[in-house]
C-alpha positions as CSV (number, residue, x, y, z in Angstrom):
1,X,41.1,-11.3,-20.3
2,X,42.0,-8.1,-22.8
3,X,38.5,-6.4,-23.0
4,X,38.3,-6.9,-27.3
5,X,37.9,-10.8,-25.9
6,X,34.2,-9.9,-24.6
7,X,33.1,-7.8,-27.3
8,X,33.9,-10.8,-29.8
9,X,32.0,-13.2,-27.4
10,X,28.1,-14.0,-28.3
11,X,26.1,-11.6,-27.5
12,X,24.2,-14.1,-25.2
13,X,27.8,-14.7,-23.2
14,X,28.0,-10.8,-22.9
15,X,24.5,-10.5,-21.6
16,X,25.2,-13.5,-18.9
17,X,28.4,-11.5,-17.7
18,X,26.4,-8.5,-17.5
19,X,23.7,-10.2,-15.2
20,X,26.8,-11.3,-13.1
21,X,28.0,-8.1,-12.0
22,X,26.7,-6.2,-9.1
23,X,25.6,-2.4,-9.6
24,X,29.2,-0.5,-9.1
25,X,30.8,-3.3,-11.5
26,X,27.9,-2.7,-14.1
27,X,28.1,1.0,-13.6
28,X,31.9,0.8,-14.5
29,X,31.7,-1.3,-17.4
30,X,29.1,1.0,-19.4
31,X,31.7,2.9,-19.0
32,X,33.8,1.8,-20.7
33,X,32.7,2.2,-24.2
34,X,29.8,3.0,-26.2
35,X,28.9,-0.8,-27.1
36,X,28.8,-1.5,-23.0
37,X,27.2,1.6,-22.5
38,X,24.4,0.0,-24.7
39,X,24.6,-3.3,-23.4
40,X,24.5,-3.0,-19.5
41,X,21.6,-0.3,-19.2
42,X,18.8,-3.1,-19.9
43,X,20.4,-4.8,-16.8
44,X,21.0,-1.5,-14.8
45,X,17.6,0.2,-15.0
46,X,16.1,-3.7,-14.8
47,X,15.1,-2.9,-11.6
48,X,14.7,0.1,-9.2
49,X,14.5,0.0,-5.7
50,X,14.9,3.6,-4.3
51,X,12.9,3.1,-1.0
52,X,12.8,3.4,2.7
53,X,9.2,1.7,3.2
54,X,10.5,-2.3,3.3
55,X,13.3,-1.2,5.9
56,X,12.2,-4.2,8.9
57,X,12.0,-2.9,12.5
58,X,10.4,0.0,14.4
59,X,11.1,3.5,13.6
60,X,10.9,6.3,15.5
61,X,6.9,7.8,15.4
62,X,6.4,11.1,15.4
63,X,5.4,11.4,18.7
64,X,8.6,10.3,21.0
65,X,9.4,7.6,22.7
66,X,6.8,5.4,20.2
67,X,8.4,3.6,17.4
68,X,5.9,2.4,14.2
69,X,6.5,0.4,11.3
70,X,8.5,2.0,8.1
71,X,5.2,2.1,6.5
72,X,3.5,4.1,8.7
73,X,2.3,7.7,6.8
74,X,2.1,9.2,10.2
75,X,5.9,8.4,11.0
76,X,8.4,11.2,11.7
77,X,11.7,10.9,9.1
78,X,15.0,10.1,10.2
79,X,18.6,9.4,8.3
80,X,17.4,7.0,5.8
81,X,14.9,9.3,4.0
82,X,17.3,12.0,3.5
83,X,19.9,9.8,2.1
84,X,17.1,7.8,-0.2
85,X,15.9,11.4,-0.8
86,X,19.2,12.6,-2.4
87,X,19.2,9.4,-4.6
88,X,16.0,9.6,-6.0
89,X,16.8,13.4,-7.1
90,X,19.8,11.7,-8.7
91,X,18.1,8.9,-10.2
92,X,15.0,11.6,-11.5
93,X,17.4,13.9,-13.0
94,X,19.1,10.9,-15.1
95,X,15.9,10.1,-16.5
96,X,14.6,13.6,-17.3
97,X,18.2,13.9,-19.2
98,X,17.8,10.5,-20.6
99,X,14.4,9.6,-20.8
100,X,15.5,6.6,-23.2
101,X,16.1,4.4,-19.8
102,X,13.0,3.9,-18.3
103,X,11.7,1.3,-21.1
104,X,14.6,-1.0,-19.7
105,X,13.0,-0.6,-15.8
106,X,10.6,-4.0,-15.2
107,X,10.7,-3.5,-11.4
108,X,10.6,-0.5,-9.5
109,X,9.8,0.3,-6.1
110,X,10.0,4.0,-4.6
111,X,8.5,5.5,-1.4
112,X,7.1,8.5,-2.0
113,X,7.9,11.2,1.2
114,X,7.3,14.9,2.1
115,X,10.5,16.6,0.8
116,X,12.7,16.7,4.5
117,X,14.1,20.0,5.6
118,X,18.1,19.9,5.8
119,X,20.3,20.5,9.0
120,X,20.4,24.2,7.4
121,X,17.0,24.7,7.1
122,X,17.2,24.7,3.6
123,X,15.0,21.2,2.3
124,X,14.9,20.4,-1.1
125,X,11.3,22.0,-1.8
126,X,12.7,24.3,-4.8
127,X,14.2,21.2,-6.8
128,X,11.1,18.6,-6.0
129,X,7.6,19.4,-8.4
130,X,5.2,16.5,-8.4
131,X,4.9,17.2,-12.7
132,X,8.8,15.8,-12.8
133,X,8.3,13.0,-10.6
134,X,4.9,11.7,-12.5
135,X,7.0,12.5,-15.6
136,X,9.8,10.1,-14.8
137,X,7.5,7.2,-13.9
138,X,5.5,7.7,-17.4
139,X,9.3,7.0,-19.3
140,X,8.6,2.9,-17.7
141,X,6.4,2.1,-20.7
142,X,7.3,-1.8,-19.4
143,X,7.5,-2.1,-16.1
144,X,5.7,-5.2,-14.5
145,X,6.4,-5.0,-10.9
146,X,5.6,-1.5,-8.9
147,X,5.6,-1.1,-5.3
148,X,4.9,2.0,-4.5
149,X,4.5,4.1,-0.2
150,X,2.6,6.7,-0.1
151,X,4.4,8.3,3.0
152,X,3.2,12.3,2.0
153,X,1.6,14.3,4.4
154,X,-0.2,16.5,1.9
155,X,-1.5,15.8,-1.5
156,X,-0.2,15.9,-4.5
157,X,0.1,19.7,-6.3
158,X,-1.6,17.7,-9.8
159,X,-2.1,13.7,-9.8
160,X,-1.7,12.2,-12.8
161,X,-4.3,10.7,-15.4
162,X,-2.4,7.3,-15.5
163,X,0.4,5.6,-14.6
164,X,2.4,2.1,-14.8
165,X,-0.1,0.8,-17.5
166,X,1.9,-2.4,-18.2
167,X,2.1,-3.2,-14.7
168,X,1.0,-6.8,-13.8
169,X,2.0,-6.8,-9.9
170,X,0.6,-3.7,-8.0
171,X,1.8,-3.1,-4.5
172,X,0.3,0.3,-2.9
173,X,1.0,1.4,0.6
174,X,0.5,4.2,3.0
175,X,-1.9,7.6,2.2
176,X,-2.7,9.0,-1.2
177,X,-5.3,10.5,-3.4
178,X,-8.0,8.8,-4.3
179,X,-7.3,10.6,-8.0
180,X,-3.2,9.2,-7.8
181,X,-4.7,6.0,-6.8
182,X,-7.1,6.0,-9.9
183,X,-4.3,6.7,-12.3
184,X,-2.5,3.1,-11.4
185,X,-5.4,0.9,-10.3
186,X,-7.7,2.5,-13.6
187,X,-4.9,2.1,-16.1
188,X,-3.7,-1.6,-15.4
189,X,-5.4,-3.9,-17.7
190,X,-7.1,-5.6,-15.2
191,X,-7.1,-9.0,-17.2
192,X,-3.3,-9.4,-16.9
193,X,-3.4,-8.4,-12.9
194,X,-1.7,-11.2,-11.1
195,X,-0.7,-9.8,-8.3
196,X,-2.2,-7.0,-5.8
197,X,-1.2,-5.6,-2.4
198,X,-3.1,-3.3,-0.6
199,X,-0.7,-2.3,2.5
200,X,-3.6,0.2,4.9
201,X,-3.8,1.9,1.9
202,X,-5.7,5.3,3.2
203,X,-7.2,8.7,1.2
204,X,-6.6,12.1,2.0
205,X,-10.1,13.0,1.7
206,X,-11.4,15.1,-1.3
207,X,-14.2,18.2,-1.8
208,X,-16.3,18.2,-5.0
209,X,-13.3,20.1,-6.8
210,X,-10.7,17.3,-5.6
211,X,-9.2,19.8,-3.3
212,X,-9.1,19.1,0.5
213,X,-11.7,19.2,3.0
214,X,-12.4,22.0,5.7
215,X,-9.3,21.2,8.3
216,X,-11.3,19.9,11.8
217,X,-14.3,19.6,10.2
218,X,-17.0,16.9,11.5
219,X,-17.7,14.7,8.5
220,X,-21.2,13.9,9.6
221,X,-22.0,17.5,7.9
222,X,-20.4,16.9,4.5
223,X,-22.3,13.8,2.8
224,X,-20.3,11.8,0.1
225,X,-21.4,12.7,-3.4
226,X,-20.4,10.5,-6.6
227,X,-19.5,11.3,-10.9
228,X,-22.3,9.8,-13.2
229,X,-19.2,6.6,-13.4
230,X,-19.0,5.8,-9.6
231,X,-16.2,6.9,-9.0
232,X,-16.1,9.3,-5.8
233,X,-16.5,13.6,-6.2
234,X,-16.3,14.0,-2.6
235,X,-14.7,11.8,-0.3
236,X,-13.8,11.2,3.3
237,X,-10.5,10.6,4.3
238,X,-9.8,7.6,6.1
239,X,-9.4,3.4,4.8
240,X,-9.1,3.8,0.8
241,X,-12.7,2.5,-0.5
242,X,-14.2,2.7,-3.7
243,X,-11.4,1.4,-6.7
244,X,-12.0,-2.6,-5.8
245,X,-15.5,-1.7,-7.1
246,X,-14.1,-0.7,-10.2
247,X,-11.5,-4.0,-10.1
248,X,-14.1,-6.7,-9.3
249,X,-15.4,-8.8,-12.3
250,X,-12.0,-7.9,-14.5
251,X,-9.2,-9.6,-13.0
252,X,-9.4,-12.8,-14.4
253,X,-5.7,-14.1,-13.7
254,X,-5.2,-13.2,-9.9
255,X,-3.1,-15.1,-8.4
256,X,-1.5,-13.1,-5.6
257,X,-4.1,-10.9,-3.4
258,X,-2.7,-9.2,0.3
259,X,-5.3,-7.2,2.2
260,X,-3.5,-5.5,5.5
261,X,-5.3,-2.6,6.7
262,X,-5.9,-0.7,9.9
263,X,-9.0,-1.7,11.5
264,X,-11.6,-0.4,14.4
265,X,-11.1,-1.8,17.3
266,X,-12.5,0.8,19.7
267,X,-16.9,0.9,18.5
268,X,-17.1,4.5,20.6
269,X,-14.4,6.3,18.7
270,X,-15.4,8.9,16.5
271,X,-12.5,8.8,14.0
272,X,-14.6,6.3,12.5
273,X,-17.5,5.6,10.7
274,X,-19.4,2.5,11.3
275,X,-21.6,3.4,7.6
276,X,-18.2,3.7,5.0
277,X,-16.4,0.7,7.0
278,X,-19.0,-1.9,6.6
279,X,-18.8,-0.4,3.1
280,X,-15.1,-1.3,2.8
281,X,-15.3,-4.5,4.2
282,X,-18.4,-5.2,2.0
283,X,-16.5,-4.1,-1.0
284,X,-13.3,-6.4,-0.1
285,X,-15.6,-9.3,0.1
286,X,-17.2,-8.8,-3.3
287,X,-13.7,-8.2,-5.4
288,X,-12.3,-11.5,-3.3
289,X,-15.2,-13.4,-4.2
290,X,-14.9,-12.0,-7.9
291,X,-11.2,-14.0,-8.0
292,X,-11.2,-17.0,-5.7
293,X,-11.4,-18.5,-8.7
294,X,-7.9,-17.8,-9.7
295,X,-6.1,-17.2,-6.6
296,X,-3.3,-18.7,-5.8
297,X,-2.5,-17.5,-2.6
298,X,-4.5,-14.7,0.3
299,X,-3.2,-13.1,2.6
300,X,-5.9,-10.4,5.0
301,X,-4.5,-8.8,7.9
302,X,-6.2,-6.5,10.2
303,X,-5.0,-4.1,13.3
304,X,-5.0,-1.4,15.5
305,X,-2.6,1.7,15.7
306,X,-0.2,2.0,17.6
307,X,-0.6,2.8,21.5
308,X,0.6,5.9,20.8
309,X,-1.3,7.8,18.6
310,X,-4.7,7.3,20.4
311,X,-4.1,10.8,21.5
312,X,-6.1,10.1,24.6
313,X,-6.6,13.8,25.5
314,X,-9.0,13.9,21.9
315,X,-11.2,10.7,23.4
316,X,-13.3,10.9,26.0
317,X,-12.6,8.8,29.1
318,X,-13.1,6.5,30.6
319,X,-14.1,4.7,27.7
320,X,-17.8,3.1,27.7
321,X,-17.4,-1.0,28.0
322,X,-17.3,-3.0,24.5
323,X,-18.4,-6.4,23.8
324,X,-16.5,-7.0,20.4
325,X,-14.0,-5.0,17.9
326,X,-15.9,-3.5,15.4
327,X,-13.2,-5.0,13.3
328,X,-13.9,-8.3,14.1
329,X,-17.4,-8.2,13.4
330,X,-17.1,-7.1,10.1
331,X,-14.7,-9.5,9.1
332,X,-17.3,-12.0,10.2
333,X,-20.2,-10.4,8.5
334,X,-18.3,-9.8,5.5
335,X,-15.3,-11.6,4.6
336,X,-15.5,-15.0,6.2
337,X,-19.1,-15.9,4.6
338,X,-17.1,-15.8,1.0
339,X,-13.8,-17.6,2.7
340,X,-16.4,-20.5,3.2
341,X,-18.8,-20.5,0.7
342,X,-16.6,-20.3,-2.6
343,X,-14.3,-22.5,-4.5
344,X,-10.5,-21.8,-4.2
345,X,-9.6,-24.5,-7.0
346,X,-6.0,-23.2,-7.2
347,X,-5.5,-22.0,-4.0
348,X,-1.8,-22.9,-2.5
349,X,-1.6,-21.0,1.0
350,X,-4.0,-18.7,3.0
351,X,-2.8,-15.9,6.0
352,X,-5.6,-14.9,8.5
353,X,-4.1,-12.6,11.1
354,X,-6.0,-9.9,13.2
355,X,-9.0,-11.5,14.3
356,X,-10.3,-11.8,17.5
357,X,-7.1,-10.2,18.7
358,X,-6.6,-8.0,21.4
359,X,-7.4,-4.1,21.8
360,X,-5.5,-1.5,22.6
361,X,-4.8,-0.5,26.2
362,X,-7.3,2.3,26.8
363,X,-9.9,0.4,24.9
364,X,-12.4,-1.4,27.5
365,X,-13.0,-4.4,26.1
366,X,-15.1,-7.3,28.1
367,X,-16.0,-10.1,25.4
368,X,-19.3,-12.2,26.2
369,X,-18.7,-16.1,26.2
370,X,-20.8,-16.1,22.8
371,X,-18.0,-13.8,21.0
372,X,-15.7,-15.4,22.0
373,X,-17.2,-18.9,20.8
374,X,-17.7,-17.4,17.3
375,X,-14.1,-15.9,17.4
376,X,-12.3,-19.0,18.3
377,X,-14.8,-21.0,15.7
378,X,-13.3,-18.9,12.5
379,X,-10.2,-21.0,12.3
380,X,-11.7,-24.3,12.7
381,X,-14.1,-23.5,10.1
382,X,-12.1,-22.0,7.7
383,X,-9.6,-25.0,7.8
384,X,-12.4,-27.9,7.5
385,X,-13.4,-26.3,4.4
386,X,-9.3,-25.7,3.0
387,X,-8.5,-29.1,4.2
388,X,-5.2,-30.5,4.5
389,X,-4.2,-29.5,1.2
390,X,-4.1,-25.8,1.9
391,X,-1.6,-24.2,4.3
392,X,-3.3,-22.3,6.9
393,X,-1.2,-19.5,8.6
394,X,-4.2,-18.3,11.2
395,X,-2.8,-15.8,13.9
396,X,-5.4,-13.7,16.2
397,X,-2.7,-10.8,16.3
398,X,-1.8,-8.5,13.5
399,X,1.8,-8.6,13.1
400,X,2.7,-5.0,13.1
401,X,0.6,-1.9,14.3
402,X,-1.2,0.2,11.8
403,X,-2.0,4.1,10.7
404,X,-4.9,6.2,10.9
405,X,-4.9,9.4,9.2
406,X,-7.3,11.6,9.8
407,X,-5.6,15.2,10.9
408,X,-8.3,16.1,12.8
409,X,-11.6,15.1,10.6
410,X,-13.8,13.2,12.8
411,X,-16.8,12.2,13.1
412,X,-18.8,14.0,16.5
413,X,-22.5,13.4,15.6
């Protein structure tokens, strides 16, 4: 067909072609001439995937042989993050030249990574500057969909006062900020929210200046200290806490919530705190009860890291005997009272997975017949009160391993 044949069709006809053509096609035919240049961008920039973090099967840790999950922060970088690397410089510098294009993106999903070093040594660190990168998301004044790994292992040089405002579906993953966090969970409207995932979202850790803390510092000597809004001045690194607090109450048209998180499974190990985890959990359970109302579907998911980065020469052994996971526990305390004791009037499908599971091999767990009772009880009750109606997915393994990021804050006392 001559080309002058589609530029005399409908413009609804042009449009449908458009949507039929894969990226090279589409990247040709704006090519072609100023009216398709104007025509296909809405469909190219439509949405952006420029990520590594979705990529399904074990890569390798950073700690050889051990292979994690493509989510995990602590993971060492391989092939596919230098080639996703190049094509997100590309990608930024077509926006900083054309800045027009990021109104057509809608969805976008990036993983945000360490700039790698080259074979030469070289890296990329003179042409990467966090102010470019938060520039280029501010040009998607429309987007709706944002997934978004945090896969960094420092901070960010000068996080952002808000990003991806028009977002209605929020997927965060990996380690960030709690001040990069802010600027997309704070500047959502939280009324048209109808979908969040929170993938073991974690936090750097913050002094009163938002800088980081002492390196190998014991946490039990800095004490959390708060602004006159709630929102955290310093904070320990660790299990993201404190911006459901700020979420609960306002998202009245939730349909879609996913909690996965790394959990404590070892009650002796002094990575944790027992104090700001029953403060997470306690948080999760009063934003899920805030929107139980609306939710169509749940998904929690809780487990341990991988075997490998227990870095048993850091924890004493042999490990004192356990009764329970720490994790479980709280789930039981926390979540499951609000599972059973609040109406799910829309609710279509539920996942449970990563309770009453098993620990990881150094961890000396011997569970008393009454645990174990109450363990294999949460299912049962959880489906007499769904019913039949409800799909129950309910699975006492986590289906992947999780992260913990603490570079050597702890907590000895």
């Amino acid at each position: 067909m001559p080309f002058t044949y589609f530029t005399q069709l409908a413009q609804e006809l042009q449009q449908e072609i458009i949507r039929q053509c894969d990226v090279k096609d589409l990247t040709n035919l704006s090519r072609t001439s100023h009216i398709t240049h104007k025509l296909c961008h809405p469909t190219l920039y439509h949405t952006v995937d420029i990520s590594v973090h979705n990529v399904k099967g074990g890569v390798p840790d950073h700690r050889p042989p051990y292979t994690v999950e493509a989510d995990n922060p602590c993971r060492a970088f391989g092939r596919l993050d230098f080639a996703m690397f190049r094509r997100q410089q590309l990608f930024i510098r077509t926006i900083m030249e054309h800045s027009k294009y990021g109104k057509y993106v809608r969805s976008f999903t990036w993983t945000l990574i360490t700039p790698p070093q080259t074979d030469d040594g070289l890296g990329y660190v003179n042409h990467w500057k966090n102010e470019v990168v938060w520039q280029t998301f501010g040009t998607f004044t429309s987007v709706q969909e944002v997934s978004i790994a945090f896969l960094t292992f420092e901070r960010e040089t000068d996080a952002p006062s808000s990003l991806f405002s028009s977002a209605s579906s929020v997927r965060l993953v990996g380690r960030a900020s709690y001040r990069l966090v802010s600027a997309i969970l704070h500047s959502v409207d939280p009324a048209k929210l109808t979908s969040l995932t929170l993938d073991n979202l974690q936090d750097f850790g913050q002094r009163n200046d938002g800088k980081d803390l002492p390196y190998d510092c014991d946490l039990c000597e800095i004490p959390e200290t708060f602004n006159t809004d709630g929102t955290f001045r310093t904070k320990h690194p660790g299990p993201m806490r404190g911006h459901l607090r700020y979420l609960k109450g306002r998202c009245t048209a939730l349909k879609h919530l996913s909690m996965r998180s790394v959990g404590q499974d070892d009650s002796n190990d002094y990575l944790w705190s027992a104090t700001n985890d029953e403060e997470r959990y306690n948080e999760w359970a009063a934003f899920l009860q805030s929107v139980t109302p609306t939710l169509q579907s749940f998904t929690f998911e809780q487990g341990f890291e991988p075997d490998g980065s227990e870095c048993i020469m850091n924890r004493p052994d042999p490990r004192p005997l356990q009764t329970v996971r720490p994790m479980d526990a709280r789930f039981i305390k926390y979540i499951l009272p609000v599972i059973l004791g609040y109406p799910w009037p829309h609710l279509k499908i539920m996942f449970i997975r990563g309770v009453g599971g098993q620990c990881r091999k150094y961890v000396q767990l011997t569970t008393t017949k009454h645990y174990e009772a109450t363990v294999y009880e949460v299912e049962g009750k959880i489906r007499a009160v769904m019913g039949s109606e409800v799909p129950l997915t309910y699975e006492r393994e986590a289906t992947q391993t999780f992260g913990l990021g603490m570079d050597g804050y702890c907590y000895e006392d």
